[in-house]
C-alpha positions in Angstrom: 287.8 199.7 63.8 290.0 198.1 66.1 292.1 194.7 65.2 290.2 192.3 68.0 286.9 192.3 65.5 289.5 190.9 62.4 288.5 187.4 61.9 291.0 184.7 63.3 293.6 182.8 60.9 292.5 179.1 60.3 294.4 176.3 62.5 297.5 174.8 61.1 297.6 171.0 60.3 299.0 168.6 62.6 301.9 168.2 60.4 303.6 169.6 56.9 302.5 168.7 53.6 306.0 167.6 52.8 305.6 164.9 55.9 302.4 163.8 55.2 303.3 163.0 51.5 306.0 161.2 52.8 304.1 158.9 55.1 301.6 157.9 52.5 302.1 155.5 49.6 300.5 156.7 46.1 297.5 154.1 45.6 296.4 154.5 42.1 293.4 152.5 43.3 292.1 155.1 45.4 293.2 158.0 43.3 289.8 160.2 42.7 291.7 162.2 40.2 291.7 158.7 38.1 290.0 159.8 34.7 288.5 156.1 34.1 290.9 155.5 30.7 291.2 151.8 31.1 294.6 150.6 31.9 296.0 147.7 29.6 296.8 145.0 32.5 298.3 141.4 31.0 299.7 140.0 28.4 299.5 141.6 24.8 297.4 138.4 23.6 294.4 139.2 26.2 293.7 142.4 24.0 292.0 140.3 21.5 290.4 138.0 23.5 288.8 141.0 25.7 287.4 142.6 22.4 285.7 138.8 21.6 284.3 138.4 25.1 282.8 142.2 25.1 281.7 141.7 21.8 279.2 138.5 22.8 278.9 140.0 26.3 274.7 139.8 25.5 274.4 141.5 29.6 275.9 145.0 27.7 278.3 145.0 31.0 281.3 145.9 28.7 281.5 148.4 25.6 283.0 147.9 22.5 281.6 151.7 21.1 285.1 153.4 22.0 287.5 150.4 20.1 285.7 150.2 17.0 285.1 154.1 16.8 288.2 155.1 14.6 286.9 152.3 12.0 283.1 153.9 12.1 284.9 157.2 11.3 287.1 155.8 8.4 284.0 153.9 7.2 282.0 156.9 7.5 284.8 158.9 5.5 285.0 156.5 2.8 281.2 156.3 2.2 280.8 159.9 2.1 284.2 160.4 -0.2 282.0 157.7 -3.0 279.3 160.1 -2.8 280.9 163.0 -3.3 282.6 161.6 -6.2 279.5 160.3 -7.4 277.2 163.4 -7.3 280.2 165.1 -8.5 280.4 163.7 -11.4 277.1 163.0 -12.1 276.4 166.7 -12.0 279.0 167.7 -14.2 278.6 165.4 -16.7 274.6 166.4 -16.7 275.4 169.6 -16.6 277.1 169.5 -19.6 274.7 167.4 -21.4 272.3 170.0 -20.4 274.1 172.6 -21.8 273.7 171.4 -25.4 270.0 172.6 -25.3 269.4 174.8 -22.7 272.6 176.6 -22.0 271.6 178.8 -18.6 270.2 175.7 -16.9 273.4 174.0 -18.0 275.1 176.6 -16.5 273.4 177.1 -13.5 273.4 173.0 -13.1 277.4 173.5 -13.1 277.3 176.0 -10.5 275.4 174.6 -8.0 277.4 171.2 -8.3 280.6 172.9 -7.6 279.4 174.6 -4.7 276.7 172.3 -3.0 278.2 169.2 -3.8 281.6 169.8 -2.0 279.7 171.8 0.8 277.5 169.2 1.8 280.2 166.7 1.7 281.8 168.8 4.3 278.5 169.4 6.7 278.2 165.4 6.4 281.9 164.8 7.8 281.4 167.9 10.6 277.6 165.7 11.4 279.1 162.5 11.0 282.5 163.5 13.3 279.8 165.0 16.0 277.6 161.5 16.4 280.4 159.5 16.5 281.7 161.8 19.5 278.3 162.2 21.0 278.0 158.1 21.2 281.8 157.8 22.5 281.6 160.3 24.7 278.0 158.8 26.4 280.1 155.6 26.6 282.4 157.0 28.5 280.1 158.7 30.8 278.5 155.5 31.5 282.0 153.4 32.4 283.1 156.5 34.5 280.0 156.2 36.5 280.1 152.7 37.1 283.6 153.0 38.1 282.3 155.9 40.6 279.4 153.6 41.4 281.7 150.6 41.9 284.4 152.9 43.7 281.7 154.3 45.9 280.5 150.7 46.9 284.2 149.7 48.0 284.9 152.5 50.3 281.7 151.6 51.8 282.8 148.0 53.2 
C-alpha cells in the first residue's frame, strides 16, 4: 500500500478555539447544556406568591409536584413510622398473651413480628421513596420538554 490511498486530514476552522471563545459572549439563554433547574429571579417575597399562583393555576401550566415533594416524603415517613410502631406493638403484646395458652403459636407470633414487621416497614419506605421519584422525575421531564419545545419555537422566529 502506498500513502496517496490514506484518507485526507479534515480542514481546519477558520479560526482558533481560543479566538472564537473570545469573540462570543456566554448567553445562558441559549445555552443547550441548560439542565431546566429553574432559576430563582426576583425578590425573595415572589417565592411565595409563585407557589399560591401555581397552586390555583386550574390550566396545570405550572407544577407544584417538585416543591411540595420533601413534605410527601416526611409525611410518608411519619405515617409509615405510626404503623410500624403500631403492628409492633400490637404483635408483641398478642404474642405474649398468646403465649399464656398456646405457647408455640405465641412463640412463633413473636418471631414473625420481629422480622416481618420491621421488614415490611423498610420495603414501604424503598416503594414509597421510588413513587415519589417516579412522579418528580415525570415532572421534570414534562417542564424540560416544554422548555425544549418553547426553546425550539424561539430559534424558529
Amino acid at each position: 500500500m502506498s500513502d496517496s490511498t490514506s484518507p485526507t486530514p479534515p480542514p481546519l476552522p477558520e479560526q482558533p478555539a481560543s479566538e472564537a471563545a473570545a469573540n462570543r459572549a456566554y448567553d445562558p439563554g441559549t445555552d443547550p447544556d441548560d439542565t431546566g433547574v429553574p432559576r430563582v429571579v426576583g425578590e425573595a417575597s415572589d417565592v411565595g406568591r409563585g407557589f399560591l399562583r401555581a397552586l390555583f393555576d386550574v390550566s396545570f401550566r405550572t407544577f407544584i409536584t417538585r416543591r411540595l415533594a420533601s413534605v410527601f416524603y416526611i409525611v410518608g415517613l411519619i405515617a409509615i413510622a405510626i404503623g410500624f410502631l403500631v403492628y409492633f406493638v400490637r404483635g408483641i403484646v398478642t404474642a405474649i398473651n398468646l403465649m399464656s395458652f398456646n405457647l408455640g403459636g405465641g412463640i412463633s407470633l413473636l418471631v414473625a413480628t420481629l422480622i416481618l414487621v420491621p421488614l415490611a416497614t423498610f420495603i414501604g419506605i424503598v416503594l414509597l421513596r421510588f413513587l415519589i421519584e417516579a412522579v418528580v422525575a415525570l415532572i421534570a421531564i414534562a417542564e424540560n420538554t416544554q422548555q425544549t419545545a418553547d426553546n425550539t419555537e424561539r430559534a424558529r422566529s
